[in-house]
PAVOVO-224975 format. One record per residue (C-alpha): residue in three letters; x, y, z. Coordinates in steps of 0.001 Angstrom, whole numbers, plus 500000, padded with zeros to 6 digits. Each point is the difference from the previous one (the first is absolute). Layout:
ALAXYZ;...
END
This chain:
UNK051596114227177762;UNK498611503313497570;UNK500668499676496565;UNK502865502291499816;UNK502402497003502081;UNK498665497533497983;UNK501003502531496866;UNK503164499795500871;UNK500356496640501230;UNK499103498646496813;UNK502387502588497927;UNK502704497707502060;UNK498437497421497573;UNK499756501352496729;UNK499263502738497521;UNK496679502579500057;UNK499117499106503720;UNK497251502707500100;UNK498204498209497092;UNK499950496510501243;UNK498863500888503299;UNK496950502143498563;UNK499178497404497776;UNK500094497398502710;UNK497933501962502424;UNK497407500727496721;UNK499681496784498979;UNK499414498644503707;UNK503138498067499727;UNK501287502029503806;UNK497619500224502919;UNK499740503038500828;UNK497410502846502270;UNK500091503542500728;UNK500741501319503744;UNK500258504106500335;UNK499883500529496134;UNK503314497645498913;UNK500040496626498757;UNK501240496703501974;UNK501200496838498956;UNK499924497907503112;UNK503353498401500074;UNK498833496458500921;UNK499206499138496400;UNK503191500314498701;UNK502635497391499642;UNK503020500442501612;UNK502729500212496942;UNK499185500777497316;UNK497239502340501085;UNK496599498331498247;UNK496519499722501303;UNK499415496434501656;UNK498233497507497658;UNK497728499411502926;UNK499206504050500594;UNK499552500191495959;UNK497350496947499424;UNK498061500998503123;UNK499668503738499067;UNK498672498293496288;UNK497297498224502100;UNK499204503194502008;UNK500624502553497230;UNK496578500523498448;UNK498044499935503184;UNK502669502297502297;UNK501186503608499660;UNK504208500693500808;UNK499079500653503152;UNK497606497070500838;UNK502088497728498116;UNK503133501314502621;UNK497727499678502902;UNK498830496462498981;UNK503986499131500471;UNK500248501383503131;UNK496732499087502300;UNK499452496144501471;UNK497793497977497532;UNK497829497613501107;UNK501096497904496939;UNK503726499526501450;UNK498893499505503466;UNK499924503644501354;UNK503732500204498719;UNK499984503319497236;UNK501402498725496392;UNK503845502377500535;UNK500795497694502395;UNK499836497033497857;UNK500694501392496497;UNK503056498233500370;UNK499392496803502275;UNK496746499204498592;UNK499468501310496472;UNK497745498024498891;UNK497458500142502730;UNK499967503740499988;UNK499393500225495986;UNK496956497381501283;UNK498883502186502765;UNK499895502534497370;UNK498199498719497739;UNK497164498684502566;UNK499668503438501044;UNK499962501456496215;UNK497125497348499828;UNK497993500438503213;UNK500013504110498763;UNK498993499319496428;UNK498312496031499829;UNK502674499530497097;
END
């Protein structure tokens, strides 16, 4: 989804969308990655109603944060991971939340030794 539908998704939910989104995506608080010069919030880390990053998306982009750029952080979502059993960590953000935040923070480790 760019950033201008989830602008105006989340003025359906309160006042100063604009604001909250930017400071969101600043703070790494939204995944996002840059395709064709726009920005992209994939869609699978979003709750359903009301529209908020999954707990599990949140903690694992913490573990990867330091050690990943937006785009390697997206990519990390998206690609099989050996850690999960070749399954990649959007598929289970919400089945398995806890095992991708793990898988996360194996591969923050095997990258960094810490």
């Amino acid at each position: 989804m760019s950033c201008e539908d989830l602008v105006l998704i989340a003025g359906l939910l309160g006042p100063q969308p604009t604001s909250r989104v930017a400071r969101e995506i600043v703070s790494g608080g939204i995944l996002t990655f840059t395709s064709r010069g726009r920005i992209l919030a994939p869609r699978f880390q979003f709750s359903d109603v009301p529209l908020e990053v999954l707990p599990s998306v949140r903690d694992a982009m913490r573990e990867l944060g330091c050690t990943f750029d937006d785009n390697a952080c997206a990519a990390w979502f998206l690609h099989p991971n050996t850690w999960l059993d070749m399954d990649a960590p959007y598929d289970l953000v919400r089945t398995n939340p806890e095992q991708v935040v793990a898988a996360a923070r194996a591969d923050r480790w095997t990258r960094t030794g810490w």
